[in-house]
C-alpha positions in Angstrom: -94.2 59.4 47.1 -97.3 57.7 47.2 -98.3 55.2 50.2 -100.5 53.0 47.8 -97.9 52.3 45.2 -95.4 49.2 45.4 -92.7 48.2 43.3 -92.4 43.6 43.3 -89.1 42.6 41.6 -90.5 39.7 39.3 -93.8 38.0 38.2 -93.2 34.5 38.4 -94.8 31.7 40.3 -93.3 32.6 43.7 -94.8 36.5 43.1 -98.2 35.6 42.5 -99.5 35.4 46.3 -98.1 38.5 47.0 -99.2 40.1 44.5 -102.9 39.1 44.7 -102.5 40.3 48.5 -101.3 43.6 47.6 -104.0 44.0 44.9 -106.4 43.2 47.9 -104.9 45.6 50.5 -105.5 48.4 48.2 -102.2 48.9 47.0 -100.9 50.4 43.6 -99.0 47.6 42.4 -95.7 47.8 39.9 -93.9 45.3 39.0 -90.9 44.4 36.7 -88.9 41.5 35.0 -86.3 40.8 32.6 -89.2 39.9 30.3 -92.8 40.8 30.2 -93.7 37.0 31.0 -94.9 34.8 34.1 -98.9 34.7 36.1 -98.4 37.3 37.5 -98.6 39.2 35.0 -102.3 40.2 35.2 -101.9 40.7 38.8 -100.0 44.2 38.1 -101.4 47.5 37.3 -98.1 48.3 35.8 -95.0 46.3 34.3 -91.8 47.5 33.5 -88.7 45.6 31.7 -86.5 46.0 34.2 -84.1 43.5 35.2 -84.3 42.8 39.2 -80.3 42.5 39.2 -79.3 45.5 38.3 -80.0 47.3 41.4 -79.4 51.1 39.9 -82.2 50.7 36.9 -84.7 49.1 39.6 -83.8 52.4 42.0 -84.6 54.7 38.9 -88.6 52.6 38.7 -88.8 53.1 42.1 -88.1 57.3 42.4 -90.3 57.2 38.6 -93.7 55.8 40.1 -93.1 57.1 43.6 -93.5 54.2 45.4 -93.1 53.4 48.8 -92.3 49.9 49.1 -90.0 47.9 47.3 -90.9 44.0 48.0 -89.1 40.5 46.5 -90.4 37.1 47.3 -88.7 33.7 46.9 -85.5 35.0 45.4 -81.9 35.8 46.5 -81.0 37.9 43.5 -84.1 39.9 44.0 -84.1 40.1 47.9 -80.6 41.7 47.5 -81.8 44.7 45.2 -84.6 45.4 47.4 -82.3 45.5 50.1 -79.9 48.0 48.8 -82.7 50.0 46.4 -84.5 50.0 49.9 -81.2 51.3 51.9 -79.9 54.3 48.8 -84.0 55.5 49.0 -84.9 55.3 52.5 -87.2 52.9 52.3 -88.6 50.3 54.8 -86.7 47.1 54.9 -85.9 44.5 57.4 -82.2 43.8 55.9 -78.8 46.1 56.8 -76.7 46.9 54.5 -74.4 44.9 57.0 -75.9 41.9 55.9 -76.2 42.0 52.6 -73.3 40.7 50.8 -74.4 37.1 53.1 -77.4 37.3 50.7 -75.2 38.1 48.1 -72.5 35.5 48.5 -73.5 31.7 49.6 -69.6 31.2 50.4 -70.0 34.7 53.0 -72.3 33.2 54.4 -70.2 29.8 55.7 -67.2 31.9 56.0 -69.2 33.7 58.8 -70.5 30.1 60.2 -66.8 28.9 60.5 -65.9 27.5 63.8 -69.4 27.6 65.3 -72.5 25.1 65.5 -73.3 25.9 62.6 -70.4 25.8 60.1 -70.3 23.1 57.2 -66.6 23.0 55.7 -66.5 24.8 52.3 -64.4 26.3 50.1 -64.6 28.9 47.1 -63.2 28.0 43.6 -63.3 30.0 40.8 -60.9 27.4 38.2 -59.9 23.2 39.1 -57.0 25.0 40.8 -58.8 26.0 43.4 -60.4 22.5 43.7 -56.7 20.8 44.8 -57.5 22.1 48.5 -60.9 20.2 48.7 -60.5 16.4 50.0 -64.1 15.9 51.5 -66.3 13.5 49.5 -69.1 13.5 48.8 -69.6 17.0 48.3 -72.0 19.7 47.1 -70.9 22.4 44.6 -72.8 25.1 43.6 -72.9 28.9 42.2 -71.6 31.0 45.1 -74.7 33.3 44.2 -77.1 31.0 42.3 -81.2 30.3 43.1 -82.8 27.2 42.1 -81.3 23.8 41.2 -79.2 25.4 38.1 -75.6 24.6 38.7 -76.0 22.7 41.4 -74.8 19.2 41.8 -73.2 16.0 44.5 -70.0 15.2 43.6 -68.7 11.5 44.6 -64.8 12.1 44.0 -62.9 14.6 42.8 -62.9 13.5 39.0 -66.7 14.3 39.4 -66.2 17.9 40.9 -63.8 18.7 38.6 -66.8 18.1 35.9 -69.5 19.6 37.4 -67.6 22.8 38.4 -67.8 24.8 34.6 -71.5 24.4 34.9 -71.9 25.8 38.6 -69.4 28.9 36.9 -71.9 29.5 34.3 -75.0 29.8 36.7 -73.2 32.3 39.2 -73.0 36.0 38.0 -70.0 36.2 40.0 -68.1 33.5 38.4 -67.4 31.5 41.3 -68.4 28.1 42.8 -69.2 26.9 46.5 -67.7 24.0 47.3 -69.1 22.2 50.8 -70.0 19.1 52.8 -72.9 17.2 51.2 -75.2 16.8 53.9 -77.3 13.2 53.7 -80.6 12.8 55.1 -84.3 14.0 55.2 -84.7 17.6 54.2 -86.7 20.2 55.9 -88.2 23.6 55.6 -87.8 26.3 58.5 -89.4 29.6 59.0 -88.4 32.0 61.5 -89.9 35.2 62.0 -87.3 37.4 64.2 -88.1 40.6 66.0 -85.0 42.6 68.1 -82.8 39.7 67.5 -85.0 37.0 68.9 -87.0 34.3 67.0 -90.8 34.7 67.8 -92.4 32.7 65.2 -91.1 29.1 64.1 -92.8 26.9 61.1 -91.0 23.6 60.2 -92.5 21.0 57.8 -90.8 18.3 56.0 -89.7 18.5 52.1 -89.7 15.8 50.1 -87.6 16.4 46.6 -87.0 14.4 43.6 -84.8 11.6 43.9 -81.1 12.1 42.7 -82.2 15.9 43.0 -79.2 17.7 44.3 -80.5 21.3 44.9 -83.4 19.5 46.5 -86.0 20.2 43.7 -89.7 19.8 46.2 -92.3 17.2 45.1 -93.8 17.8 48.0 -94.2 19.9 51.7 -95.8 18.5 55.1 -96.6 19.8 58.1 -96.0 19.1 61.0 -93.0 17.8 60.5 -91.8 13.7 61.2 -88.5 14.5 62.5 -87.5 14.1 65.9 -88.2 17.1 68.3 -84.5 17.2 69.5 -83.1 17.3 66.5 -85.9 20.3 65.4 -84.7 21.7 67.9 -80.9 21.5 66.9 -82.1 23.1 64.2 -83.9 25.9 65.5 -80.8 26.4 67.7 -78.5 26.4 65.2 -80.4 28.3 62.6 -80.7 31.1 66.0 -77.2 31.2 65.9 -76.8 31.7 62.2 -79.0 34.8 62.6 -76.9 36.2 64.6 -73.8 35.8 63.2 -75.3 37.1 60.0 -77.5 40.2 61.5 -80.4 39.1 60.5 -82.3 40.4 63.8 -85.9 41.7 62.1 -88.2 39.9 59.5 -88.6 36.8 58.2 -86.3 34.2 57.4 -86.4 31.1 55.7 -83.4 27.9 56.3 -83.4 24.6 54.0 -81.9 21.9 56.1 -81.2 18.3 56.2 -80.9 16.0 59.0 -77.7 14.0 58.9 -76.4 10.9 61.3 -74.5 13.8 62.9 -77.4 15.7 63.8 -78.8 18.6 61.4 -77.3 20.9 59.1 -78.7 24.3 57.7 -78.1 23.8 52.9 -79.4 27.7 52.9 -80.5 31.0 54.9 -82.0 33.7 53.7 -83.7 36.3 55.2 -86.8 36.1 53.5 -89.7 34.0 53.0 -89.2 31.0 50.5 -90.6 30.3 46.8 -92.5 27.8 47.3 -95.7 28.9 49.1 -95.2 27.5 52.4 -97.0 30.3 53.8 -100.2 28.9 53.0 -99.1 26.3 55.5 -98.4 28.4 57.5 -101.8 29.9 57.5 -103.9 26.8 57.5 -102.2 25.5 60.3 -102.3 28.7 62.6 -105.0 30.8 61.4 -104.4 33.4 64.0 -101.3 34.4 62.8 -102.2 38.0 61.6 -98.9 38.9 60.6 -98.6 35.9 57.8 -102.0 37.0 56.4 -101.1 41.0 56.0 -97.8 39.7 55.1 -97.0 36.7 53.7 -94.5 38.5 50.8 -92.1 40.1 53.7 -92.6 43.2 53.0 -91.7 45.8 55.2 -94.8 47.8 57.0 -95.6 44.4 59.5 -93.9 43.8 62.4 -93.7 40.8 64.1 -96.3 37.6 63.7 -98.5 37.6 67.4 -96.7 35.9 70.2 -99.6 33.5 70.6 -99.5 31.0 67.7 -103.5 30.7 67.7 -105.9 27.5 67.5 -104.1 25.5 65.5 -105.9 23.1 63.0 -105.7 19.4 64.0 -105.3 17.8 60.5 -101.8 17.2 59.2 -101.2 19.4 56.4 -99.2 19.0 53.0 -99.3 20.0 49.4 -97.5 19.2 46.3 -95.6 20.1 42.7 -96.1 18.3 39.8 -93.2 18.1 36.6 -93.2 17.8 33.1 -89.9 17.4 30.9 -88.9 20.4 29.2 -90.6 21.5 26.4 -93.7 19.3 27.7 -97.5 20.2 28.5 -99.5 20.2 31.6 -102.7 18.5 30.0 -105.7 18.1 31.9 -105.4 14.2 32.7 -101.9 15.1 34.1 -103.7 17.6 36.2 -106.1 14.9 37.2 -103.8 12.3 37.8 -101.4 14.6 40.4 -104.3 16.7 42.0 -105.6 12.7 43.1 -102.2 11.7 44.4 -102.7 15.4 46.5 -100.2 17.2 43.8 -101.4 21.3 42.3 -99.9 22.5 39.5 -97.5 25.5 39.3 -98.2 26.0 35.8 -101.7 26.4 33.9 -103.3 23.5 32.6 -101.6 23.6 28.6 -98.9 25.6 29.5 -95.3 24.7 28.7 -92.7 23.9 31.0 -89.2 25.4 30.3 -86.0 24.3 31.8 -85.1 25.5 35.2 -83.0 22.2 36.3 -81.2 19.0 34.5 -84.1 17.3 35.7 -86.8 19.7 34.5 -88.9 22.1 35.3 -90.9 23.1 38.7 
């Protein structure tokens, strides 16, 4: 085993920042995908076709190059083969294997919620039969173990769910739907970093999605956030409690919430850091957080971020996403025309965007 060499599940967009950081720390870097595609591509110093699903092949790349880490970033489906590659090697991870079908399994992880602050009603359907026992409208339905905005969709009546559910059974690998509450109001974006079962680190900026976006598709993240400090702090509390419940006691996690007339309500947890580069908020905002800088990918030799946030900047922070319909181009006015309104591009000036929504792509 070599200390220098780590295997990254994936080279897309939410990849890249890790990977140039590893590249900078002197690491051995390795990555692999389902296809030799994405930006960060050029970032590795090896690639392998390996699918970051199946958990066994991913184990085999591991023991092949010797590595010592196995790191994922911005993804469920990825996080969950570290996790388990991590646990059958003896590898560093912050994740039991306790916890991992809740990272598996979006339904688990209300099941466990049920009955405290932090539940939101739901329900698990696998065919419209299951669907007779839902009566709360509007509602959200989604793959139980889905990523992104595929699948996902707010259902006004039941006529509407019973629609939208073959799609949301397509996009899980499981076969199965969750069916829950749809929670209406300003969205937000929460990091905790949590060390011995405590939170010692909190981030919360606002995310502002595209409208008649159901899975919350982000034009664009601010920080610090508008929201009302008692309700962050609803939020904080509950998303402390959902922590707990689901054993996720070391590492960083990341919660997309909304803030309803009833107070706030956690859409996702995941113990990990999210896909959309929040942690250069992070960074600009409280420069003296070492722990973001040596690891802003989660993986798994840093501990905790300092106790003392630092000198934060003053300014108010944001940045932004721009879209083009599938099959479109990223042209260099486009790129002009966003990067004034304060918009960056995920994708290469003349690259083409492919599908990852009804709506488009990120």
């Amino acid at each position: 085993m070599s200390d220098r060499t780590v295997v990254v599940l994936g080279v897309g967009g939410p990849q890249v920042d890790a990977l140039e950081r590893l590249r900078r720390q002197g690491r051995r870097v390795v990555a692999c995908g389902w296809r030799r595609e994405g930006p960060g591509l050029a970032l590795c110093d090896r690639f392998e076709q390996v699918d970051v699903k199946h958990a066994d092949e991913v184990a085999a790349l591991v023991r092949r190059v010797g590595a010592a880490d196995v790191v994922a970033v911005g993804s469920d489906l990825a996080q969950a083969t570290a996790i388990e590659v991590a646990h059958a090697l003896g590898l560093p991870t912050f994740v039991g294997l306790a916890s991992l079908p809740f990272v598996r399994d979006k339904h688990a992880v209300r099941a466990a919620l049920a009955g405290t602050e932090a539940e939101v009603a739901a329900l698990r359907a696998t065919d419209r039969g299951d669907l007779a026992a839902w009566r709360r409208f509007p509602a959200a339905i989604k793959p139980v173990d889905g990523q992104g905005q595929r699948g996902v969709a707010r259902c006004a009546d039941r006529a509407e769910l019973e629609a939208r559910l073959p799609a949301a059974l397509a996009a899980s690998g499981r076969g199965a739907a969750l069916v829950e509450d749809w929670l209406e109001g300003p969205e937000l974006s929460l990091h905790l970093w949590r060390e011995g079962g405590r939170t010692t680190f909190t981030w919360a900026g606002d995310r502002l999605a595209v409208p008649g976006s159901a899975g919350g598709t982000p034009l664009r993240h601010e920080y610090p956030s508008r929201v009302a400090p008692a309700a962050l702090a609803a939020l904080r509390r509950k998303a402390d409690l959902a922590c707990a419940r689901l054993g996720y006691d070391e590492g960083p996690v990341y919660v997309q919430a909304r803030v309803t007339a009833e107070g706030p309500g956690i859409v996702e947890l995941a113990p990990r850091l999210d896909g959309c580069h929040l942690w250069r908020l992070i960074l600009a905002r409280r420069p003296a957080s070492t722990c973001w800088r040596a690891c802003p990918h989660g993986a798994c030799r840093c501990r905790a971020p300092e106790a003392a946030p630092g000198r934060r900047s003053p300014r108010r922070r944001a940045f932004g996403f721009f879209h083009a319909a599938p099959g479109g181009r990223f042209e260099r006015a486009s790129w002009r025309a966003h990067a004034a309104r304060g918009r960056v591009p995920l994708l290469p000036r003349g690259r083409s965007a492919r599908a990852c929504s009804s709506r488009g792509c990120r």
